[in-house]
C-alpha positions in Angstrom: -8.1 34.4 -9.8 -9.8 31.2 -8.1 -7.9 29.9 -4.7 -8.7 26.4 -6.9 -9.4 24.8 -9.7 -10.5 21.4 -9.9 -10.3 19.7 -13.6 -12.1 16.2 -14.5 -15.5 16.5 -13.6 -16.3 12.9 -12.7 -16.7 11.2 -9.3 -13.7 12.4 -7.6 -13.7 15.8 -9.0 -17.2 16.3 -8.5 -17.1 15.1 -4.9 -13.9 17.4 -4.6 -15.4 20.5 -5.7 -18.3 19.7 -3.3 -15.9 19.2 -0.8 -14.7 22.6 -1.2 -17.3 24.6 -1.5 -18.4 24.0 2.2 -15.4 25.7 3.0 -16.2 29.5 3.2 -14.6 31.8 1.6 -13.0 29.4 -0.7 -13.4 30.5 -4.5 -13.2 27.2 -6.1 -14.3 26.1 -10.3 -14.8 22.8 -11.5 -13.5 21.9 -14.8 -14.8 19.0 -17.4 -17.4 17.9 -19.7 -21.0 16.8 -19.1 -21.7 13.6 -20.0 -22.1 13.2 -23.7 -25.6 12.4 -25.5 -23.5 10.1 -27.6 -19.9 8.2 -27.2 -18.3 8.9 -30.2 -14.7 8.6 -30.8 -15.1 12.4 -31.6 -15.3 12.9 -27.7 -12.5 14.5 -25.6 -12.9 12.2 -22.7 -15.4 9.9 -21.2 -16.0 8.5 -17.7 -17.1 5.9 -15.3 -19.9 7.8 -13.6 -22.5 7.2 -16.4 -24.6 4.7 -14.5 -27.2 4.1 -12.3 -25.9 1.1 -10.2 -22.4 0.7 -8.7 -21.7 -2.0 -5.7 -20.8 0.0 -2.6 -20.1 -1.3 0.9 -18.0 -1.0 3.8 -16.7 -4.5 4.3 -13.5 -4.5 2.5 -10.0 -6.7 3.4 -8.1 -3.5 3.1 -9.0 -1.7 6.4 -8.2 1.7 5.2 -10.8 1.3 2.5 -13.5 0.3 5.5 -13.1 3.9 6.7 -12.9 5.5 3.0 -16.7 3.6 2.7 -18.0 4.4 5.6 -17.1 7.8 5.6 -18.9 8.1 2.4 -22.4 6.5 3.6 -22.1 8.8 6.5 -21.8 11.4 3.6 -24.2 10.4 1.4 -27.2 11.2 4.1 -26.2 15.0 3.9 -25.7 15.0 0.4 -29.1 13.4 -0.3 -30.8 16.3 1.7 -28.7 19.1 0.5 -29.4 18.7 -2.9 -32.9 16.4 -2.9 -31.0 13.7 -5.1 -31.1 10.4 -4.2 -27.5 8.3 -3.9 -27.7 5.6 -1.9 -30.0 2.4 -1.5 -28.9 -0.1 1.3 -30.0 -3.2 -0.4 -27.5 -5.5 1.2 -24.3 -6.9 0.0 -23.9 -10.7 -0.5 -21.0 -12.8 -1.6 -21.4 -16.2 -2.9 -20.2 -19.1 -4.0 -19.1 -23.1 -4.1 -18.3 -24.0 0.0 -14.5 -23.9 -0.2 -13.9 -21.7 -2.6 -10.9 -19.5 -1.4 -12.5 -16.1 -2.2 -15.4 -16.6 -0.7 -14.1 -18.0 2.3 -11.5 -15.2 2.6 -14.8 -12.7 2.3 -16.3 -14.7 4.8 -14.1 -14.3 7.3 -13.6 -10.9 6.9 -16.9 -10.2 7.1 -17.6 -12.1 10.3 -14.3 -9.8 11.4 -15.3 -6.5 10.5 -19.5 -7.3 11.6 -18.7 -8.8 15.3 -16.3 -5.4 15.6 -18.8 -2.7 14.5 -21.9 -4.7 16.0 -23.7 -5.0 12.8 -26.0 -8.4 11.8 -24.6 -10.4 8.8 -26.0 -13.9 8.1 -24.2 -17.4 6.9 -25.6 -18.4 3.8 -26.2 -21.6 2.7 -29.0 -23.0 0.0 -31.7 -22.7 2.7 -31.2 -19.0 3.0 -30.9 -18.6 -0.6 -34.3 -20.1 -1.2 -35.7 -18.7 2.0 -34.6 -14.7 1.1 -34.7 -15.2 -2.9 -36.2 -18.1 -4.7 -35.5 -17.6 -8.0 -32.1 -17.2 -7.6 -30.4 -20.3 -8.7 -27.1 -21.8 -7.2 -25.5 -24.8 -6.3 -26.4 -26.8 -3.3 -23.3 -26.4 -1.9 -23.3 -22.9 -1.7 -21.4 -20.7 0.5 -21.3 -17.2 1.6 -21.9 -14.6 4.0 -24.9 -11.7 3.9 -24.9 -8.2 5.3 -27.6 -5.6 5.0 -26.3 -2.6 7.2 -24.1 0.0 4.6 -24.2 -1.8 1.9 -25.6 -1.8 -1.1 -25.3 0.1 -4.1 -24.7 4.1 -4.9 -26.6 5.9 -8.4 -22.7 7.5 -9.4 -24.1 9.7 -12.1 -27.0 10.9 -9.0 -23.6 10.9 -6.7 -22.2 13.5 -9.3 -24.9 15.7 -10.3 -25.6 16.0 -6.5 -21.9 17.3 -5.5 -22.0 19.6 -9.0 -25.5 21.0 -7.7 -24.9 21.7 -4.1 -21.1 22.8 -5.3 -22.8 25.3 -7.6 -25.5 26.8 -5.1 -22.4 27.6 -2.5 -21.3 29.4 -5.6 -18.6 27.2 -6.9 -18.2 28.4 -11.2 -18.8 25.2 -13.7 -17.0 25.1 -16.8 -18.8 22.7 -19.1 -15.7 21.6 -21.6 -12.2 20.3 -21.3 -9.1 21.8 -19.9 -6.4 21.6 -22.4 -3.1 22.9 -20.8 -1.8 23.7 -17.0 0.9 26.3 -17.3 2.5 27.6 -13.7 2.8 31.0 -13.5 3.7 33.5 -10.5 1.4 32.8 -7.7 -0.1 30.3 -9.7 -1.6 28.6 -12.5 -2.8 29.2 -15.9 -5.8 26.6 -17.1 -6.8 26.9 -20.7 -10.1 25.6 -21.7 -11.2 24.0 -25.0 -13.4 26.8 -25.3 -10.9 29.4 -26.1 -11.0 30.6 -22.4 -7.4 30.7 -20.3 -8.7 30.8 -16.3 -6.2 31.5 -13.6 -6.2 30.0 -10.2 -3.4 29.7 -7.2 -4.1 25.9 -7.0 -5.4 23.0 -9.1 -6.7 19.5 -8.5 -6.3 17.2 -11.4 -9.3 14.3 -11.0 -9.0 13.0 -14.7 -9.0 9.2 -14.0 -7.6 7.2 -17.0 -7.1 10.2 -19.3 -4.5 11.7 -16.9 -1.3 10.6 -19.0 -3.3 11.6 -22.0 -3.1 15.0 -20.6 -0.5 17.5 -21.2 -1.1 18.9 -17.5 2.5 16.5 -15.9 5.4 17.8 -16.7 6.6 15.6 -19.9 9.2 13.5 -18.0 6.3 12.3 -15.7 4.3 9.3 -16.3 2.0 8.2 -13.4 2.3 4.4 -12.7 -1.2 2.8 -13.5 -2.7 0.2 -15.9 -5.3 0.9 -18.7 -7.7 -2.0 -18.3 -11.1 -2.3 -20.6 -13.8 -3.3 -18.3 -17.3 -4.9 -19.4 -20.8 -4.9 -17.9 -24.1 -6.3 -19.3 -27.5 -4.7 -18.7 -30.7 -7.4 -18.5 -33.5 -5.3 -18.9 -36.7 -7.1 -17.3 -40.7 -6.7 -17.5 -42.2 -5.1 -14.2 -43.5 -8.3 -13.1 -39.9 -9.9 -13.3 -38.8 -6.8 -11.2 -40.4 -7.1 -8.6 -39.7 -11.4 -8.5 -36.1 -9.9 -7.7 -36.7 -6.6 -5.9 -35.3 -8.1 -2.7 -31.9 -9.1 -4.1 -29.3 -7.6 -3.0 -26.2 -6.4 -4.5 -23.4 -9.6 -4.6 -20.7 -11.3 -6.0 -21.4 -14.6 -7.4 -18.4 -17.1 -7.9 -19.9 -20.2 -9.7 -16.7 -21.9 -9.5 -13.7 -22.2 -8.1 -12.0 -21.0 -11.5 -10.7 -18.1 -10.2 -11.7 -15.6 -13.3 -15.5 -17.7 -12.8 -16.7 -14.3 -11.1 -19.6 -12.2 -11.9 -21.1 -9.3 -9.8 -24.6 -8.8 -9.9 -26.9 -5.2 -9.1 -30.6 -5.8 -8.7 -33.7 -4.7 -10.6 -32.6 -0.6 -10.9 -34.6 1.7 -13.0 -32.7 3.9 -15.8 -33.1 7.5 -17.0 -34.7 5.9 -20.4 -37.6 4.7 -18.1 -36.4 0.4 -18.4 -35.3 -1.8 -15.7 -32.1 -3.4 -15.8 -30.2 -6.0 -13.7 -27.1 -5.4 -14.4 -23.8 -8.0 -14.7 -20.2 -7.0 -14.5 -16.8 -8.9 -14.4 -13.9 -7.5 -12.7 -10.9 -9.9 -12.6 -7.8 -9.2 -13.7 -6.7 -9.7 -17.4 -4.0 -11.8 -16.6 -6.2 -14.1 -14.4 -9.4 -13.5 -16.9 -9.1 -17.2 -18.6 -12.8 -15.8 -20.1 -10.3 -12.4 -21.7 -14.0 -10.0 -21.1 -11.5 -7.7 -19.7 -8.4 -5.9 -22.0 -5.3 -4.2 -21.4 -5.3 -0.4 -23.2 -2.4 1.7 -24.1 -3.3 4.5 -26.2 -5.4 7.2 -26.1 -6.9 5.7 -29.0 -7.6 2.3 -27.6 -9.4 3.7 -24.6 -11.9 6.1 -26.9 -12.3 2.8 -29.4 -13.0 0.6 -25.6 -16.1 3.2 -24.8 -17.2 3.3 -28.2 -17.4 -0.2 -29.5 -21.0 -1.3 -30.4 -20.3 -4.9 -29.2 -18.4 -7.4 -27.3 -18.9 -11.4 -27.8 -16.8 -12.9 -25.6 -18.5 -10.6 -23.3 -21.9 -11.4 -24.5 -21.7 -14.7 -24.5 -20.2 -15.0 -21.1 -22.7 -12.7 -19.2 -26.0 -14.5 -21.8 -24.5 -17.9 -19.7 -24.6 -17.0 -16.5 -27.9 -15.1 -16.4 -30.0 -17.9 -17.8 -28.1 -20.1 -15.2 -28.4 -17.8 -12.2 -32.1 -17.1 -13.4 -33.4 -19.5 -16.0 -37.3 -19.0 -15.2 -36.4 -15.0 -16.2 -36.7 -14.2 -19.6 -35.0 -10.9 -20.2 -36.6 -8.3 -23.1 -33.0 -7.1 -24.1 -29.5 -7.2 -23.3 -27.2 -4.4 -24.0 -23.5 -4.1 -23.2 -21.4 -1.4 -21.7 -17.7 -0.5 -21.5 -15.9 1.5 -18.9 -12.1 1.6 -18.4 -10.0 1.4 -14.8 -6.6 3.0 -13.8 -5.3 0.4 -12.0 -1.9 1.3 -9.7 0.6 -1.2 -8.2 -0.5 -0.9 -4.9 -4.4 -1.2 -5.6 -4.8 2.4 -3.8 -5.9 5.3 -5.1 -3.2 8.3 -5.9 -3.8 11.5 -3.9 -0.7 13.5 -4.0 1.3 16.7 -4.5 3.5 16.5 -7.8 4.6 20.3 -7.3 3.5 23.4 -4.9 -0.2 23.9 -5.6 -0.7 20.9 -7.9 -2.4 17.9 -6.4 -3.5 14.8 -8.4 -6.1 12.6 -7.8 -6.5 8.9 -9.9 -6.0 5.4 -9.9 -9.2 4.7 -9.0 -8.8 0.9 -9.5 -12.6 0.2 -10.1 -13.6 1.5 -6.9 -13.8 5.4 -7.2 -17.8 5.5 -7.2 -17.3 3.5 -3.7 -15.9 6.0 -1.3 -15.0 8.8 -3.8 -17.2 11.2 -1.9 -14.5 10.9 1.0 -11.7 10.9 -1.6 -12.9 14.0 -2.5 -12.5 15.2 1.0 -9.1 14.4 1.1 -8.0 16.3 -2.0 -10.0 19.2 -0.5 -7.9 18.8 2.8 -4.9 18.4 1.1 -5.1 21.0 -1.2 -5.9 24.0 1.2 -4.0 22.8 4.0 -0.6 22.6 0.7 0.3 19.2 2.5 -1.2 15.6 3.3 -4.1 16.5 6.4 -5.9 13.3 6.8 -5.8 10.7 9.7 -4.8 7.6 7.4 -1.1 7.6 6.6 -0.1 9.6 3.2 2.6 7.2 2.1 -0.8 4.5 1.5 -1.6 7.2 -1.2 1.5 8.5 -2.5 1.9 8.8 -6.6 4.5 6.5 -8.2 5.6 7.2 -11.9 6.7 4.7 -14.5 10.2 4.3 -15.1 
């Protein structure tokens, strides 16, 4: 019998069964699929962590998610040596935009907050800087923003979770390489049974299975957790070397052209792939009901989610990203553009859920779009929480307790 068992193998699972296996004497397996060669409909789950380039950095205007961030860089130093993959790249963090814009000034002063508290540099943009740092990024003359370089940047999530899944293996943590299909408790415990015909036992369990987790049949069947289903879109830009390095100095940002509020693209610079191209890569975050542009979607079924990570195309989505690039960039030409789709659990209070919903059975989800940016210290918590059977971390639990839908 495993002391725990840890099922959905993406960011948070992966960082919580790396978390646990630096505990001795802990007998711990991780549970989930790899990711797949090809998203089919066909697949049992998919996940967020398939990508190279996700935004992380430690100014935030929720304070406990400043710690949850910084906690991680600390993290991701160890991590990097431990297993020799590299995570992190502190290539700055810059938000942007039209001089009274409300976001931006609300980033602003939140920036100049958290940087004049910690004693790190940050730097007032205006169009001087802009042309100054990067000239061939193209905004409005009366741009606005604020610049930081220290922990911030942007995190490799699929390096973030083959790291944790190696080191968690050489401490001798078991992988399981498919899905679980039911959690049954038993005395002392719980049965797991796998897709693969295998039943596992284990005293404890950790469910990490992000927007699949009411797809599950592992709550009991009253329960519902509380969280929204919301299709998310990002475009890739793949560019020639030469254009690369033009914009190997940009940092990671958000770019409001306007003061529309769903006028809002975030931008990742020049990152190479696995396939050997190199992308800049555009993604749009706002809220369906704000999103007057509707790139993002509202999901329901289990059905709509596999169909969101499948679909071949998107051209409200196209269109929107195709605009902004050549207006952000117009003297780079980009080889090809290709679209992606991920999907985000998004809970009432904008926090993630870390929480006991029985003896022994802890859940972690709702990652609200921001699991790749501190879920190396999420995974820390559900590794606290689960051997300790009770909340054992230094922000206050009720900030992370699980609401279910009526």
């Amino acid at each position: 019998m495993y002391d725990v068992c840890v099922v959905g193998a993406g960011t948070m699972g992966s960082a919580t069964a790396y978390q646990l296996s630096r505990y001795a004497g802990t007998n711990t397996c991780l549970v989930g699929p790899g990711e797949p060669k090809l998203k089919t409909v066909d697949c049992d789950v998919f996940g967020c962590h398939y990508d190279e380039g996700r935004i992380t950095r430690v100014i935030s205007p929720i304070e406990s998610e400043q710690i949850l961030a910084y906690r991680s860089m600390l993290g991701y130093e160890h991590l990097e040596k431990e297993s020799g993959i590299k995570i992190f790249t502190e290539a700055g963090f810059a938000a942007l935009g039209e001089a009274g814009d409300s976001y931006i000034e609300d980033y602003s002063s939140m920036t100049d907050l958290f940087c004049n508290k910690n004693n790190l540099a940050y730097e007032e943009m205006s169009l001087s800087f802009v042309k100054e740092n990067w000239d061939h990024l193209t905004v409005p003359t009366t741009c606005y923003g604020r610049y930081s370089k220290k922990y911030n940047g942007y995190i490799s999530v699929r390096n973030l979770v083959q790291a944790c899944q190696s080191v968690f293996i050489q401490n001798g943590g078991k992988r399981f390489e498919c899905c679980a299909k039911r959690i049954n408790e038993i005395e002392n415990g719980f049965d797991i049974q796998l897709s693969n015909g295998e039943t596992i036992k284990s005293r404890k369990v950790v469910v990490t299975c992000g927007s699949f987790s009411n797809f599950l049949r592992f709550l009991p069947s009253h329960q519902m957790i509380d969280y929204q289903l919301i299709g998310h879109t990002v475009m890739k830009f793949e560019l020639t070397l030469s254009d690369s390095k033009k914009l190997q100095d940009l940092p990671s940002m958000i770019y409001k052209p306007s003061k529309d509020i769903s006028d809002y693209v975030y931008i990742l610079p020049p990152i190479k792939y696995p396939n050997g191209k190199i992308y800049i890569k555009f993604g749009h975050t706002v809220h369906p009901e704000n999103d007057h542009e509707k790139i993002g979607k509202y999901l329901e079924t289990l059905e709509d989610v596999k169909n969101w990570y499948c679909q071949s195309d998107y051209p409200k989505a196209r269109r929107y990203f195709g605009s902004n690039f050549a207006k952000i960039f117009p003297d780079i030409s980009p080889i090809s553009e290709e679209l992606d789709f991920c999907v985000m659990a998004i809970t009432p209070s904008g926090k993630q859920y870390i929480d006991f919903i029985k003896d022994g059975l802890l859940v972690g989800t709702g990652g609200n779009g921001k699991s790749a940016k501190f879920g190396l210290e999420i995974g820390n918590i559900c590794a606290k929480n689960i051997l300790s059977g009770k909340w054992d971390y230094d922000l206050d639990k009720s900030q992370f307790a699980v609401q279910y839908k009526a």
